[in-house]
Wavefront OBJ file of the C-alpha trace (Angstrom):
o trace
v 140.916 135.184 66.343
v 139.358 134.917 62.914
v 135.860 136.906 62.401
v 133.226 133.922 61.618
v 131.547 134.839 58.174
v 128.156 135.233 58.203
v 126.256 132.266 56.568
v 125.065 132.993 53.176
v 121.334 132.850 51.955
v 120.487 130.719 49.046
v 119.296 132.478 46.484
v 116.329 131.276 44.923
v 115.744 133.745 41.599
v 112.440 134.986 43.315
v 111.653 137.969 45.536
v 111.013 137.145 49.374
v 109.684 140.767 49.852
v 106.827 143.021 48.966
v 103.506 142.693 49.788
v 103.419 138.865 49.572
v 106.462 138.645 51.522
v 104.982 141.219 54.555
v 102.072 138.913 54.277
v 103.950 135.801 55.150
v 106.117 137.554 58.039
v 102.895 138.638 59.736
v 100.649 135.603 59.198
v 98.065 138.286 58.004
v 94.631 137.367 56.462
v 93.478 138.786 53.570
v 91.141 141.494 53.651
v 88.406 141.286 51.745
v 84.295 142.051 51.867
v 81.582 139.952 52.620
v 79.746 137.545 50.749
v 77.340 138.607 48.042
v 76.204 138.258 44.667
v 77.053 141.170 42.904
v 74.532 143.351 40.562
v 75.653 145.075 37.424
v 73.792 148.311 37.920
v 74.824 149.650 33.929
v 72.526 148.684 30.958
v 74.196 145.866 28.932
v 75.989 147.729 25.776
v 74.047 147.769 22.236
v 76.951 146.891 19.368
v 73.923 147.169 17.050
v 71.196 148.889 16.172
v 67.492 146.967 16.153
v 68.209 145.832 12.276
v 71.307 144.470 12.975
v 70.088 142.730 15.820
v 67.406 141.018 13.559
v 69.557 140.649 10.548
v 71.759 137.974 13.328
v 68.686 136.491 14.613
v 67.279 135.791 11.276
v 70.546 133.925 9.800
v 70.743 132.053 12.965
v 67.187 130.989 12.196
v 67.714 130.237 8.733
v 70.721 128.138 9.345
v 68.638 126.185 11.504
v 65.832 125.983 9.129
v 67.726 125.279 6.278
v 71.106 123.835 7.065
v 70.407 122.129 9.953
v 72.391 121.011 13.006
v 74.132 117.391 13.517
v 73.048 115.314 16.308
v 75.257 111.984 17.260
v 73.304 110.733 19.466
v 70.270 108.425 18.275
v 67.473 109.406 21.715
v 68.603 113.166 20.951
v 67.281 112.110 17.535
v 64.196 110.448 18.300
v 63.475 113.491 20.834
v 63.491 115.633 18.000
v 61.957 114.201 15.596
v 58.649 113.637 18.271
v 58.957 117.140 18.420
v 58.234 117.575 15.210
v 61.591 118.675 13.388
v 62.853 117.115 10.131
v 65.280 114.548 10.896
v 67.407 113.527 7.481
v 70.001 110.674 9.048
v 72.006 112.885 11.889
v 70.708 116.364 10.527
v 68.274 118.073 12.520
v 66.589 120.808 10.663
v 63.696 122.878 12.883
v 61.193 125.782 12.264
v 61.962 128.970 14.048
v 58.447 129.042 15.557
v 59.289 125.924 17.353
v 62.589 127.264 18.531
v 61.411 130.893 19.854
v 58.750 128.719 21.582
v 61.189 126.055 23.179
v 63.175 129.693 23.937
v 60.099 131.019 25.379
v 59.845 128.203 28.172
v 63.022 129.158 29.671
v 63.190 130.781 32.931
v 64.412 134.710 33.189
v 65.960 134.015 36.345
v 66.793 130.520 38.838
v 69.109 129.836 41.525
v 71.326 126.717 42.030
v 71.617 125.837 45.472
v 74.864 123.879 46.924
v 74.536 121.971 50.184
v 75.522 124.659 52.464
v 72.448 127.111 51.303
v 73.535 130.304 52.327
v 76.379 129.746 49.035
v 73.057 129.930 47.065
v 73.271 131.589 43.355
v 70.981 133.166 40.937
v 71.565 133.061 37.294
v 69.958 135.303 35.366
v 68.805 139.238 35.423
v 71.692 141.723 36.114
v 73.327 139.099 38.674
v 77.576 138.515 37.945
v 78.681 135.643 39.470
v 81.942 134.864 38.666
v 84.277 130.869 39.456
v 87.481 129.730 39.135
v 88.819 129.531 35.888
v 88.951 125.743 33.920
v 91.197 123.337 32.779
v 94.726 124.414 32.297
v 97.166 121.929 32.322
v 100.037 124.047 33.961
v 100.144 126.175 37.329
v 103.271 128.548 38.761
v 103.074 130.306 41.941
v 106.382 131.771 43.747
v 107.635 128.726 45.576
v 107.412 126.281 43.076
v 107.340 127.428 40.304
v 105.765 126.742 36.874
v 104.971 122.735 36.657
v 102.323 120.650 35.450
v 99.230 120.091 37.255
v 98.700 117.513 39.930
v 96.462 116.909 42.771
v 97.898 118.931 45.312
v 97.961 121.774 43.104
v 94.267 120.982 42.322
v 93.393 120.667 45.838
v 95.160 124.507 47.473
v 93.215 126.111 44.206
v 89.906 124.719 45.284
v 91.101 125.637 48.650
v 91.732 129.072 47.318
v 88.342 128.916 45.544
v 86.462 128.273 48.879
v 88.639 131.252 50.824
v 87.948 133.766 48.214
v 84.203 135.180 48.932
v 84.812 137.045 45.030
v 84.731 133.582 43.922
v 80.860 132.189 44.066
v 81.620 128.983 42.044
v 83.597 126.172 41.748
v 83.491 125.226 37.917
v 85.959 123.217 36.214
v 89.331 121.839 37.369
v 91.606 125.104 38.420
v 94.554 122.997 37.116
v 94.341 119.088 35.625
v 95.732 116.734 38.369
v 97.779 115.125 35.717
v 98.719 112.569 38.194
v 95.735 111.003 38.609
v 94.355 108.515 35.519
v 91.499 110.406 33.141
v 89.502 106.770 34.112
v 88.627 107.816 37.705
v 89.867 111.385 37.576
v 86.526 113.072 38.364
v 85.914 110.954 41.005
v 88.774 112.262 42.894
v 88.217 115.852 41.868
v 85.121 115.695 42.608
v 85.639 114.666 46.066
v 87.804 116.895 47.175
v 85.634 119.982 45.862
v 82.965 118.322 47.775
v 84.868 118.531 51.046
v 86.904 121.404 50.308
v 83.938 123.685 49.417
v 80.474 123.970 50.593
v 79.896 126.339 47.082
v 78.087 125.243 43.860
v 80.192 122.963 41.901
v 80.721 122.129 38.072
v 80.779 118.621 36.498
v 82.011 118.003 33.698
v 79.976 116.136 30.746
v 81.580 113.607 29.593
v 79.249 110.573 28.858
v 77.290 108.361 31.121
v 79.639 107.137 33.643
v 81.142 110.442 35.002
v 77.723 112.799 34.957
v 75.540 109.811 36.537
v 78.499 109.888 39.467
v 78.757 113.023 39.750
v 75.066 114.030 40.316
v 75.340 111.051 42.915
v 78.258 112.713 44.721
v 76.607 116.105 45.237
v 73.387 114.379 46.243
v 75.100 112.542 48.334
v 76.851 115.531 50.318
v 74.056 117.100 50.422
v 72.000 114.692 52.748
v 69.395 114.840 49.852
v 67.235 112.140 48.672
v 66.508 111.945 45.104
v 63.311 113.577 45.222
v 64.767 116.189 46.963
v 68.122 116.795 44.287
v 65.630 116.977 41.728
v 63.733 119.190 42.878
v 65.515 122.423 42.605
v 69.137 123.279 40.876
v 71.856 121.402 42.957
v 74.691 121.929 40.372
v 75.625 122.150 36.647
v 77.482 121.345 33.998
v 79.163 122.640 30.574
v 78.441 121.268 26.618
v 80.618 122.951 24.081
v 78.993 122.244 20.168
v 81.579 120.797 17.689
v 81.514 123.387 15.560
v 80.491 123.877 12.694
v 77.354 122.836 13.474
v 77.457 119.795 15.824
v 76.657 118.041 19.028
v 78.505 114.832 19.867
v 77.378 112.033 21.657
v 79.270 112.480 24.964
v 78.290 116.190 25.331
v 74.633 115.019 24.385
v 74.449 112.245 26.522
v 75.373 113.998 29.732
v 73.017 117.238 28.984
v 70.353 115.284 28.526
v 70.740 113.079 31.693
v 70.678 116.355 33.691
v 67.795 117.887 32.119
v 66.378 114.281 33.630
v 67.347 115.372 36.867
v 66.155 118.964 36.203
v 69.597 120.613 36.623
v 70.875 123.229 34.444
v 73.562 123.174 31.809
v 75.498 125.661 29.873
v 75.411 125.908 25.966
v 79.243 127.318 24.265
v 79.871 127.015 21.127
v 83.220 126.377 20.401
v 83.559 128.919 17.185
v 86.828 129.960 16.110
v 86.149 132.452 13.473
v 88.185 131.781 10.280
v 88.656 127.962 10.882
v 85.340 126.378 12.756
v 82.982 129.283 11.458
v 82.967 132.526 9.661
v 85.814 134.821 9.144
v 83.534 138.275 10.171
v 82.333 138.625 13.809
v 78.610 139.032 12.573
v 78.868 135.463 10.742
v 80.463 133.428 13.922
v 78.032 135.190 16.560
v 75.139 134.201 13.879
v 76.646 130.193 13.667
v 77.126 130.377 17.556
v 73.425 131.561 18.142
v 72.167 128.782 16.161
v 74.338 126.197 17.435
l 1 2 3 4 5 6 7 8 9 10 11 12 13 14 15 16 17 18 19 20 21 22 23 24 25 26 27 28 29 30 31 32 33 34 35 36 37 38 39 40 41 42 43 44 45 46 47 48 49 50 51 52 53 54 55 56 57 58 59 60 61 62 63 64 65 66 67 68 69 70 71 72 73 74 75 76 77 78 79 80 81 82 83 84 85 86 87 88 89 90 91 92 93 94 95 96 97 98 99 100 101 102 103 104 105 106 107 108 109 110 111 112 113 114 115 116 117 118 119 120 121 122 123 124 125 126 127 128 129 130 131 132 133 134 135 136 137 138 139 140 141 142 143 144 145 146 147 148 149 150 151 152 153 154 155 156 157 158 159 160 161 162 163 164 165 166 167 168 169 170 171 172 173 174 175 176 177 178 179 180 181 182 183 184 185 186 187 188 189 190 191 192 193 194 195 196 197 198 199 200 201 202 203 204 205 206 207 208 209 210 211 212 213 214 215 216 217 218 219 220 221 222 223 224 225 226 227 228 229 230 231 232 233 234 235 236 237 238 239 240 241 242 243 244 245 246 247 248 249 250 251 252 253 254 255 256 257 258 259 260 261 262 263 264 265 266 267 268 269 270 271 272 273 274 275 276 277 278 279 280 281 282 283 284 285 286 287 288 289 290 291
């Protein structure tokens, strides 16, 4: 009688073992600590000394004193110039008094507060909070593989992004659900980080349409009536400048609807030094400061 051959395993080009594969044998849970904001207990580091420190802040004042920044967007515009800067067609030229005191009427410290409060987070002081990372158009893990984005890769990393307690935020897309059409793409995303996390979430600022939705969406899961949204940090959102030396209109138009709503959004420059600003480190951190 002929010995049956054992069946062969289909190889796959990946490893089944190690500590991912123990993981999946056992059905084990990661390990990993509480909840918290984390506090950087070491000073920040000094690159430079007091002069140099001034020599930056005064270029970045003079560029904005005598250069100027473009603004594409015609209310930015008229803001300004009630403010009291020079306006010369979409240049924006301003003092540096006015700017240390617009500066000087920012917080040190607030916290942005998602529906489930107890995912609360401060920005400011020595507080590191750290989210998922934004906008790649490809993902790879071990059972798939590398492949371009789609929704149900979208949706396990925001799953992943609720799990992980290291993660505080949910900012931009983990991966771009390429499947789903730009139109009503942050709709969807949207809605799934919504139900898939109770943790602050990101919007992006893209014009009217998709910043006026999303501020409805998180009010919306949040039980919250408009008094009550505005009324303290619910989310935020992300404006990079044009550089050299501009804001566009979309970018404009959705900061400025948020500062309506009194939520906060982050200022980066998008310098690359050599082609969108200068070639020495002390030149783009200067055109980034003033931008």
């Amino acid at each position: 009688m002929a010995e049956r051959e054992a069946p062969q395993r289909k190889r796959t080009g990946r490893r089944s073992g190690g500590r991912a594969g123990n993981l999946r044998g056992k059905g084990a849970a990661i390990k990993q600590l509480p909840w918290s904001l984390p506090t950087n207990p070491d000073k920040p580091t000094e690159p430079l000394d007091e002069a140099g420190v001034a020599a930056i802040h005064d270029g970045a004042m003079r560029i904005l004193e005598e250069i100027g920044i473009e603004f594409l967007h015609p209310e930015a515009l008229e803001v300004l110039r009630d403010a009291g800067c020079e306006i010369s067609g979409e240049n924006v030229r301003m003092d540096r008094e006015f700017v240390m005191a617009q500066v000087a009427l920012a917080p040190d410290s607030f916290t942005v507060t998602p529906r489930n409060p107890e995912r609360r987070i401060e920005i400011g002081g020595r507080r590191v909070i750290f989210g998922n990372v934004s906008s790649p158009p490809n993902c790879s893990d071990l059972d798939r593989g590398r492949r371009a984005g789609d929704r149900e890769s979208f949706r396990d990393f925001v799953k992943l992004t609720q799990y992980f307690n290291c993660m505080h935020f949910s900012g931009g897309y983990p991966v771009e659900p390429m499947d789903i059409h730009p139109s009503v793409r942050h709709l969807d995303c949207l809605y799934d980080k919504l139900t898939l996390t109770d943790k602050v979430v990101h919007a992006y600022s893209l014009g009217t349409e998709r910043i006026e939705d999303a501020m409805e969406m998180v009010r919306i899961a949040g039980g919250l009536s408009w008094q009550e949204f505005e009324a303290t940090p619910r989310m935020y959102t992300n404006i990079n400048s044009t550089s050299p030396l501009k804001h566009d209109h979309p970018m404009l138009d959705g900061a400025m609807r948020m500062a309506r709503r009194r939520q906060p959004t982050i200022v980066t420059p998008f310098t690359l030094a050599g082609a969108m600003a200068p070639v020495t480190i002390a030149g783009a951190v200067t055109q980034s400061i003033a931008e």
